[in-house]
Structure formats: structure tokens, C-alpha cells
Backbone bond lengths (Angstrom), bond angles and torsions (degrees), N, CA, C in turn:
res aa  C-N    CA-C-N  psi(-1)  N-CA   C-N-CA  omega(-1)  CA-C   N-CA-C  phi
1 X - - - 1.447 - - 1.516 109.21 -
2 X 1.444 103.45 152.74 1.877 107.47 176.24 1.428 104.87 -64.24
3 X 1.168 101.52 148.12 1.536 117.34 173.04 1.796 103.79 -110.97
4 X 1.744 111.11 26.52 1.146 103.81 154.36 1.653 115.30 -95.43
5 X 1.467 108.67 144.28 1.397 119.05 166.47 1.731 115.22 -79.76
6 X 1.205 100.71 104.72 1.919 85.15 171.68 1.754 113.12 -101.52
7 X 1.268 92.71 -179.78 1.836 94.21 -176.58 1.149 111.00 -33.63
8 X 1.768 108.94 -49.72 1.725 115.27 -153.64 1.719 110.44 -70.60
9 X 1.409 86.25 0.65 1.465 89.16 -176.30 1.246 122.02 -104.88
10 X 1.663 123.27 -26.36 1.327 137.23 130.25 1.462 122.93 -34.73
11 X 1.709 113.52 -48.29 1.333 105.97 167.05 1.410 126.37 -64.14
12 X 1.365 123.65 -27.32 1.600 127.50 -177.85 1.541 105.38 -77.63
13 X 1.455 102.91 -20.22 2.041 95.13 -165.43 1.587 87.16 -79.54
14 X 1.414 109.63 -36.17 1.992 112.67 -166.51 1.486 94.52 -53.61
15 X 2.055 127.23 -50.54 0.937 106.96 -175.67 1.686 137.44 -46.43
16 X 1.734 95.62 -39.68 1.126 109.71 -171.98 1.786 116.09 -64.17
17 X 1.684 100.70 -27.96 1.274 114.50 -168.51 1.765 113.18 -71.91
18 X 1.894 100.05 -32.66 1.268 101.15 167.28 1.251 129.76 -87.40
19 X 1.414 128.66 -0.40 1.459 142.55 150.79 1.167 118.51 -40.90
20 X 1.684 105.71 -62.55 1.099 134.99 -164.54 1.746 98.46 -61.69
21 X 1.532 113.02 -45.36 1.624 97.10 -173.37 1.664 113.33 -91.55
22 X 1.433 103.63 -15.73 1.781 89.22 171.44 1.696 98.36 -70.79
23 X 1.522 113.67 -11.08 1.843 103.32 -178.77 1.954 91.17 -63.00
24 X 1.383 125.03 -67.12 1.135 119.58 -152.29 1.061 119.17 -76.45
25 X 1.643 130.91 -15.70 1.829 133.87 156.73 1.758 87.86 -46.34
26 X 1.402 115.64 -72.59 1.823 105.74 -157.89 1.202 97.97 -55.80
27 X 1.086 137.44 -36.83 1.950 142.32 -175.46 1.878 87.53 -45.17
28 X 1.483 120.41 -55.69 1.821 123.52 -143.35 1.615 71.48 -94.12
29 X 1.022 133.38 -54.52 1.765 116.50 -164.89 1.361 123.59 -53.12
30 X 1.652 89.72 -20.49 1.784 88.29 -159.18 2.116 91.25 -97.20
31 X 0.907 95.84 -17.10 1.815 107.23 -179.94 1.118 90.96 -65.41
32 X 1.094 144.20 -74.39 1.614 168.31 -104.86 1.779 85.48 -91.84
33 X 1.844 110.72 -54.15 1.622 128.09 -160.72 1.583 97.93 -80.30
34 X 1.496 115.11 -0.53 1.100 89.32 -163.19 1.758 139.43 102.30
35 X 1.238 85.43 -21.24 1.905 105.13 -170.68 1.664 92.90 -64.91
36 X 1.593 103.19 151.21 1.768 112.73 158.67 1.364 97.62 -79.65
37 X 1.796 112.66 85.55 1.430 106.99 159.77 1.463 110.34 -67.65
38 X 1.370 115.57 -45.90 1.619 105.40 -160.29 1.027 106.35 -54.05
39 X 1.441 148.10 -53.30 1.407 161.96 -104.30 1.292 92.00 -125.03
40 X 1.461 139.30 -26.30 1.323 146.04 141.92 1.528 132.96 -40.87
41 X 1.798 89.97 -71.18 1.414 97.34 154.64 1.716 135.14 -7.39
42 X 2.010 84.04 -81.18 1.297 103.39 174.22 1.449 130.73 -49.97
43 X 1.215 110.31 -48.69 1.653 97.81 166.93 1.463 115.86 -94.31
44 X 1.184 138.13 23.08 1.289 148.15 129.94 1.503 110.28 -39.47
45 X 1.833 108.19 -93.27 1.142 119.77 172.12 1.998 115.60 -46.80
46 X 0.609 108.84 -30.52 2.318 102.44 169.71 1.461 73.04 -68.92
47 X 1.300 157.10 -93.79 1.224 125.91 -98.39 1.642 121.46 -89.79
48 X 2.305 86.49 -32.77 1.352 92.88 -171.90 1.944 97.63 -118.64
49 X 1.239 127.48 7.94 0.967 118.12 -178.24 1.591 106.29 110.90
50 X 1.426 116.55 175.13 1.627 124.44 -171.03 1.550 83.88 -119.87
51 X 1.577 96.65 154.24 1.171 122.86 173.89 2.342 108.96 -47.21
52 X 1.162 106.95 158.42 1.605 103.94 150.69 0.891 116.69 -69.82
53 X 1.400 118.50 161.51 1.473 156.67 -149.81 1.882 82.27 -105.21
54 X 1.663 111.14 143.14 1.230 101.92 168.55 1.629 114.09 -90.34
55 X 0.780 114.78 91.04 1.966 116.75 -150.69 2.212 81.49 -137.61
56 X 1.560 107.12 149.02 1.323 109.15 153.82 1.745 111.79 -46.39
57 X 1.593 97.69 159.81 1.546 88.89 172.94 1.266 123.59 -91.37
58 X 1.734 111.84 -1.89 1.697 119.33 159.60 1.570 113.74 -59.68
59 X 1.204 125.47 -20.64 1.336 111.25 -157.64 1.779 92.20 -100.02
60 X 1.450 103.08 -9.18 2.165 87.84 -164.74 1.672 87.36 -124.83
61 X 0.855 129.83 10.83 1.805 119.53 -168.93 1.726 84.59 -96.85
62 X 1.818 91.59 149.85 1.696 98.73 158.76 1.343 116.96 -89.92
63 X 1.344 103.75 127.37 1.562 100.74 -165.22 1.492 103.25 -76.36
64 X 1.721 122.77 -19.13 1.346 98.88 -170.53 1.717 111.42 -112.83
65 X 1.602 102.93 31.96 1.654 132.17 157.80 1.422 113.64 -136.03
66 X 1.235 106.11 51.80 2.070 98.89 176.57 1.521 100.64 -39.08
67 X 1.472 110.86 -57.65 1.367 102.88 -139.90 1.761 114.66 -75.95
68 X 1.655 82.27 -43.76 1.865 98.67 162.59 1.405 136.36 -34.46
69 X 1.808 86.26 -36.20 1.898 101.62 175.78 1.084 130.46 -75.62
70 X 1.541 109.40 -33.76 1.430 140.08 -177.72 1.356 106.61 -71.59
71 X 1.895 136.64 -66.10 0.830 128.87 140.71 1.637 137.23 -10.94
72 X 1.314 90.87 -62.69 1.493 83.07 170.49 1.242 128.16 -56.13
73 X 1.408 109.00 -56.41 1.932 120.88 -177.01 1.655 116.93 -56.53
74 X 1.375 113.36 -13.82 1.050 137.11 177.67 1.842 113.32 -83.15
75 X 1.185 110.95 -56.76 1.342 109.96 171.34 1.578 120.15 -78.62
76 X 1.322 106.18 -20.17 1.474 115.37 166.98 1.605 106.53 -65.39
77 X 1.173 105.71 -41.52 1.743 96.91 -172.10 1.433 117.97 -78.87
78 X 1.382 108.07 -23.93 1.806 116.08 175.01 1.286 108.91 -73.97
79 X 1.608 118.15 -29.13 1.531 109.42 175.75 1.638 112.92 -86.41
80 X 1.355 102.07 -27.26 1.673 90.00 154.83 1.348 149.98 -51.84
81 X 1.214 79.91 -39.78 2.116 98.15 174.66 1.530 83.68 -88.27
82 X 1.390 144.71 -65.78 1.234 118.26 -173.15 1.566 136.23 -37.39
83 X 1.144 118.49 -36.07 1.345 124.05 155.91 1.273 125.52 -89.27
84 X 1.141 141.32 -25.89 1.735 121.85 145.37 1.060 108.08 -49.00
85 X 1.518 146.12 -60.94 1.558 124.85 -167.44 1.669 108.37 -71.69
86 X 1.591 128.47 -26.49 1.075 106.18 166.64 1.728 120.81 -68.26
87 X 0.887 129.35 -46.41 1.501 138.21 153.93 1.614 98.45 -21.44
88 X 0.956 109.17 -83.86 1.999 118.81 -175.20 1.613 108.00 -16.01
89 X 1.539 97.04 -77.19 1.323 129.31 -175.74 1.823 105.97 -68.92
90 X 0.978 128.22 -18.68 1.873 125.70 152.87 1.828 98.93 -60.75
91 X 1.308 126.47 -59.79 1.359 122.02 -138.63 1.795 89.39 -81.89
92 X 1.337 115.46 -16.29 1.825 120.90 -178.67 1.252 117.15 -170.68
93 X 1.102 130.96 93.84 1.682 137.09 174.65 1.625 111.04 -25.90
94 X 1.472 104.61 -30.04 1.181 113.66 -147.36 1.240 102.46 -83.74
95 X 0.962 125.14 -33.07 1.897 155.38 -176.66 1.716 98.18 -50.27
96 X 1.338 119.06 -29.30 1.446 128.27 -163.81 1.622 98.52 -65.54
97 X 1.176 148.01 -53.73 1.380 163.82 120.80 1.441 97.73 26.45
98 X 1.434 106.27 -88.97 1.627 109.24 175.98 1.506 133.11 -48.19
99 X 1.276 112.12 -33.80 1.380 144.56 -152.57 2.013 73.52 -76.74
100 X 1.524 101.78 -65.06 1.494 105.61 -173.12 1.694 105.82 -37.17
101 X 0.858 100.87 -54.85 2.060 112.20 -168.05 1.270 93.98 -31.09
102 X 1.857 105.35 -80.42 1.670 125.39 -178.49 1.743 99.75 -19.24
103 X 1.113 117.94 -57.56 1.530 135.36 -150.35 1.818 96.04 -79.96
104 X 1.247 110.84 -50.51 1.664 110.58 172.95 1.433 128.06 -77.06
105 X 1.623 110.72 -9.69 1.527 117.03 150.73 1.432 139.87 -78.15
106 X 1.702 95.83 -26.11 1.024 113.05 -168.10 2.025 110.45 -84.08
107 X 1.870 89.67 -22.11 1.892 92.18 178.19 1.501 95.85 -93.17
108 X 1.690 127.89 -11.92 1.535 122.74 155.73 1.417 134.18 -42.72
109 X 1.281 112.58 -44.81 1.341 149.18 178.31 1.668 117.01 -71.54
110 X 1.235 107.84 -51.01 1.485 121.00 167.55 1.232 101.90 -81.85
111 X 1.278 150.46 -7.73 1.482 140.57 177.68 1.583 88.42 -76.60
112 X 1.408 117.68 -54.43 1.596 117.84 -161.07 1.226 109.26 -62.00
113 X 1.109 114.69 -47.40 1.870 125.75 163.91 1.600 112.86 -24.15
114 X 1.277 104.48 -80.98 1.443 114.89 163.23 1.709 130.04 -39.23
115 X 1.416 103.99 -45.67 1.516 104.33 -179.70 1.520 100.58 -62.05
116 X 1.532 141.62 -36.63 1.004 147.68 -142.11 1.963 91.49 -86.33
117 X 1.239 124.52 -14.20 1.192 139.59 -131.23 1.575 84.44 -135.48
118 X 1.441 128.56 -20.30 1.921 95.14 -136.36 1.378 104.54 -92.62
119 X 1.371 116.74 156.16 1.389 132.49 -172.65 1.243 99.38 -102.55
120 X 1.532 125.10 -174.78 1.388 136.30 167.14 1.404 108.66 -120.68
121 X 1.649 136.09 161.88 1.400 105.30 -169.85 1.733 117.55 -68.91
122 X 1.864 109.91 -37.37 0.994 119.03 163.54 1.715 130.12 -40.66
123 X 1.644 115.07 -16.44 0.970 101.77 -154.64 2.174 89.66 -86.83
């Protein structure tokens, strides 16, 4: 496989990268509530893996599985947040409400990201 990086591949690590931080807002929300995040965490990460390293994605990608890696870190991180919010929402239905907030600040935040960024289609 190429050991070139193209955009789309910058764009998939960004996905993973913004997974990764709506993972750690619910990580500080659920601390904040009280929740056994750590103890969560932990068998979170055994099952589906630990978050990335904040490192470029040249220095931690397999160069001779770009795509395999990417994929992976990607479905690793959706099943992460998938089981903390199922976890959340077991210990109180009610919790789902807030959980939303975390989740509507967090596409607030990435809107600004982007505006700072935005193109036109023409451009």
C-alpha cells in the first residue's frame, strides 16, 4: 500500500479525532454526575481499545494498512461512545437529556471549527 497520506485520509483521522473528544466531554460530564466513569472506561477500553494518542497521524498510522487502521480507529471509537452512553442511560433514562447537551455543544464547537475553514462549492 501507498505510504501517501491524502486529504481523505486526514478527513477520516479528524473523524476519529472528533469521536474521540465528544468520548471525553461525556468522560468530564459523567465525573462531574458522579458516574463510575473510570471503572467504565476500563472495561470499555479491554473491549474496544483506548482512545489515540494525540500524536500527528504520520507518526501512529500503519503505513502498510492506511486504510485498515483508519477503519479500525474509527469503529473502535463509535463503539466506545456507544457503550458509555448505553452504560449512562442503563444507570438513568433520564440522563439521556443531558447526554443530548454534551452532544449539541460538541456539533456547536465543530460548527466554529469549520466556519474558520469554510469553502464555497465553487471555491
Amino acid at each position: 500500500m501507498s505510504l501517501f497520506l491524502g486529504p481523505i485520509h486526514y478527513w477520516l483521522y479528524n473523524k476519529i479525532r472528533w469521536f474521540e473528544a465528544i468520548e471525553k466531554d461525556i468522560a468530564k460530564w459523567a465525573e462531574e454526575k458522579g458516574l463510575p466513569i473510570s471503572q467504565w472506561n476500563e472495561e470499555i477500553y479491554i473491549k474496544f481499545g483506548e482512545p489515540t494518542e494525540d500524536k500527528p497521524l504520520e507518526e501512529m498510522i500503519d503505513a502498510c494498512n492506511i486504510h485498515g487502521w483508519l477503519q479500525q480507529r474509527i469503529t473502535n471509537a463509535e463503539l466506545r461512545q456507544a457503550a458509555l452512553v448505553t452504560k449512562i442511560i442503563n444507570v438513568d433514562p433520564e440522563l439521556r437529556q443531558d447526554l443530548m447537551t454534551v452532544f449539541k455543544n460538541q456539533g456547536a464547537s465543530a460548527a466554529k471549527e469549520y466556519e474558520k475553514d469554510a469553502t464555497t462549492p465553487e471555491a
